[in-house]
N, C-alpha and C positions, 0 to 999 in steps of 0.2 A: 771423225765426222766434222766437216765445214761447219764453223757455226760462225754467222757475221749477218750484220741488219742492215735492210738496204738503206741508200742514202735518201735524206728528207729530199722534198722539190725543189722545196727552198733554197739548195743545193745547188742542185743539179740544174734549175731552170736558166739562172743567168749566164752560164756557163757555155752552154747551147745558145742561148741567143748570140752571143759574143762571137762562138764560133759560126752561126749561121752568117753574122753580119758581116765577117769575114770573106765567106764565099760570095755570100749574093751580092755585095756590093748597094749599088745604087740600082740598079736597074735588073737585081736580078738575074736568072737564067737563061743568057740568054738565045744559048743553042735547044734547049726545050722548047724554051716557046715558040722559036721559029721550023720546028721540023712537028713538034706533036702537035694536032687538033687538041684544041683547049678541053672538048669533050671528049676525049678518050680515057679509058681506066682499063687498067691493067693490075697482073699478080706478079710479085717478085720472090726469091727464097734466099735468105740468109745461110749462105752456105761454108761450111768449114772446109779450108783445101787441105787442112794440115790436123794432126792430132791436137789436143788440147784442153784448156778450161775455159770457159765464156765467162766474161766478165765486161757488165756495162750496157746490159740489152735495155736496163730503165733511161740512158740516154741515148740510147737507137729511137726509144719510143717517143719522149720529148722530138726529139729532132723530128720525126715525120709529121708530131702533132700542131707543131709550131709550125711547120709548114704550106702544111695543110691539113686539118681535122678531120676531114673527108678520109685518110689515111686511118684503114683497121692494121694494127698489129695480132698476130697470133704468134706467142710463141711456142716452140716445141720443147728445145732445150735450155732452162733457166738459169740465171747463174749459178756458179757454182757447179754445170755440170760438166764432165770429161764427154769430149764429144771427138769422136774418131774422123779422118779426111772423109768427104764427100757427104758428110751429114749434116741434113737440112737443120738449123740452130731457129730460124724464125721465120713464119712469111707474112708480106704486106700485101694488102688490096688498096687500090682506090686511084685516085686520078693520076695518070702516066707522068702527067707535066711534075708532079707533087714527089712523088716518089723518084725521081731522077735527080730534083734541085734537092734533094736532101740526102741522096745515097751519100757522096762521099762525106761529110762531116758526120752524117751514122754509121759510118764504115771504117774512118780514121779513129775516134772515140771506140768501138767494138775490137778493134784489131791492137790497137795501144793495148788495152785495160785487158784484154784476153791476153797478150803475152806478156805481162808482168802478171797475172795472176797463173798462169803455166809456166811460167819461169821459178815463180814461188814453190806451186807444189812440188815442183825439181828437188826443190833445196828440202823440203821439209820431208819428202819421202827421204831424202837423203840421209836425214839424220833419225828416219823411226827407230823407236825403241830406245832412246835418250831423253833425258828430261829437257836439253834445250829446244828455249823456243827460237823460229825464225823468225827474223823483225826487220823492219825497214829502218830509212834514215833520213835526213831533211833533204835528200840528193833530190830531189823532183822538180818536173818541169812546174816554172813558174805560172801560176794561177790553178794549176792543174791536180796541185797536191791532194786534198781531199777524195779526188778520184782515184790517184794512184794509188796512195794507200788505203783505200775502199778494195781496189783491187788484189790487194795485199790480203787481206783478210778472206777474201773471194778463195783465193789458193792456200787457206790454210795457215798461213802467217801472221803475224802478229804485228803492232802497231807500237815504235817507239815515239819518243816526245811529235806532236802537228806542228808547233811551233817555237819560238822562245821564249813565250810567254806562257807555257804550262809545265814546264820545269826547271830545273838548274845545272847544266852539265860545264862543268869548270873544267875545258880543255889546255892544251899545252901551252896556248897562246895568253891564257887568262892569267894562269900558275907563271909564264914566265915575266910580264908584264906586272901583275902583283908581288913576286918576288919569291913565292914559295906556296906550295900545296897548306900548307896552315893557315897563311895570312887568306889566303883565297879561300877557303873552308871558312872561317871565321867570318869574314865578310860578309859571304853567301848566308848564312845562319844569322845573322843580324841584320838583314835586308826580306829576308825570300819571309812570307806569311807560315804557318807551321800547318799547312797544306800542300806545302810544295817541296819535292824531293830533292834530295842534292845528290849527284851523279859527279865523281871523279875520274877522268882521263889519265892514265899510267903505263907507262912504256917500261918500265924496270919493276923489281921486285922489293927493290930498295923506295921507291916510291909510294909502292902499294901499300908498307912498312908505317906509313908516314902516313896516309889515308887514314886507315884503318885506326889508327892511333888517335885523329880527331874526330874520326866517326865521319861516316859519311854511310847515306843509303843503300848507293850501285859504284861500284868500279868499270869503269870502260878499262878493259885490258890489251891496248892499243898493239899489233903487230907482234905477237911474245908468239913463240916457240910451241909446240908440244909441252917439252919442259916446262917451262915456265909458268905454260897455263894450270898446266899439273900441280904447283909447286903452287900458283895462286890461288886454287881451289883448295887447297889445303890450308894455308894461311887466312884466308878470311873463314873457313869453317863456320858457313853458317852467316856469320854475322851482315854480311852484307848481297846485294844480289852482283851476281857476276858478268859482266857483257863480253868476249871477244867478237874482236873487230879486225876484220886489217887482211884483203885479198883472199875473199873465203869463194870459193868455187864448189861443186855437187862434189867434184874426188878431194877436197880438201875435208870439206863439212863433215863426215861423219869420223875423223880423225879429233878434230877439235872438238866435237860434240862429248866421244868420249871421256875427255877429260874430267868435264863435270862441270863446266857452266851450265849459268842457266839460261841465257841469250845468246843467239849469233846473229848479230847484224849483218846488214848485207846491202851495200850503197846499189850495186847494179842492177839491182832487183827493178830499181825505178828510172833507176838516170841511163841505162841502156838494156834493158831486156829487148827481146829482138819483137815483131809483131807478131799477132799471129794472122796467119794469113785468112783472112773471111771474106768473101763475094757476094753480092749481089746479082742474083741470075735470075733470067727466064725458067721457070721450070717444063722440062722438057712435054707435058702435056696443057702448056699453061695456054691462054690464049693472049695471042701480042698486042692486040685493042679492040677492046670492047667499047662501046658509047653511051654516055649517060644519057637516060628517059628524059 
């Protein structure tokens, strides 16, 4: 069962203005306004071409509101749900002009966050019947994070660090820089508040060795083997949480799952999951303009 809470407005709202101010510019739409009568209102249906999960219909609905308020949303299919090609996902009423300058920034936002959260549930059906979880990673388009990994949870996946300032993960670059996983451990643990986790990055087993020995929270288990993963599940027994990382795909995932971590991160889940394809259409009994009283 999908369990994830939608996002505040708070959110969501500037985020959509940003993108609308993007499209409309300075002067607005301005192939609408020159072919539609300002008083026309028309029905459109949010429709799925492709199989999938919806994800992000609360900023379809921002975008038509901020458009124009006159804009009723109905949805059918809410997030979180698997929606088969050719199934109606939402439909709008209200003034034609309104509904046209807002389709694509409500359709680019729906189609993103829909195919990273069916991208997601890919991976997570992939690994049923394993204790690991699927998790994202800071790979997201920039200002957009919060949505993507909203979307993330949408399909069933789980949410690792928002950003670098809610916890500690001391990667290869830290450890080589400071000079050694201890001195970097050490450091982290006399700076970080005793709120905040510390997460080690480890490519070798002899490394993990060495982790494990100053105590640390989570191990990121960086590109390791079968083997190896095996072999590090066994070693930390327990004591720390587990993450592999490093070119996990739907036929890889449930090999690594096996082993007995308990995370598998997954950068492509945000930085390229493909879209899913959703349209905006006339429903084929709809009527093409009606005129406001």
């Amino acid at each position: 069962m999908k369990s994830f809470a939608p996002l505040p407005a708070i959110v969501i709202e500037p985020i959509v203005r940003t993108a609308l101010l993007e499209d409309l510019g300075r002067c607005g739409d301005l192939t609408s306004d020159a072919v539609i009568p300002c008083d026309c209102t028309t029905t459109l249906v949010l429709k799925a071409r492709q199989p999938g999960v919806v994800a992000g219909l609360d900023l379809v609905a921002f975008t038509f509101l901020l458009v124009d308020p006159a804009i009723d949303m109905h949805i059918r299919r809410p997030d979180g749900s698997d929606v088969a090609a050719g199934e109606t996902v939402a439909k709008v009423c209200g003034p034609a002009r309104g509904l046209l300058a807002a389709e694509r920034t409500a359709l680019n936002f729906l189609s993103r966050l829909s195919g990273i959260a069916t991208a997601t549930a890919t991976m997570v059906d992939a690994v049923r019947g394993h204790k690991a979880k699927i998790v994202c990673t800071r790979k997201t388009t920039p200002g957009l994070r919060a949505l993507e990994k909203y979307a993330v949870r949408v399909g069933g996946g789980a949410n690792h660090r928002f950003g670098l300032d809610d916890a500690v993960l001391i990667k290869d670059n830290h450890i080589a820089i400071a000079g050694d996983i201890r001195t970097a451990v050490g450091r982290a643990r006399a700076a970080a508040g005793h709120m905040v986790k510390i997460e080690v990055e480890v490519d070798t087993l002899e490394q993990l060795e060495v982790a494990l020995r100053v105590g640390v929270d989570a191990v990121l288990l960086d590109n390791m083997s079968l083997e190896e993963l095996t072999r590090a599940v066994q070693m930390v027994d327990g004591r720390a949480i587990t993450e592999a990382s490093g070119r996990v795909t739907p036929k890889t995932a449930p090999a690594i799952a096996a082993t007995g971590v308990d995370l598998i991160s997954v950068g492509w889940l945000t930085h390229s999951a493909p879209i899913l394809d959703i349209g905006l259409d006339m429903p084929v009994d709809g009527n093409i303009c009606a005129h406001l009283n």
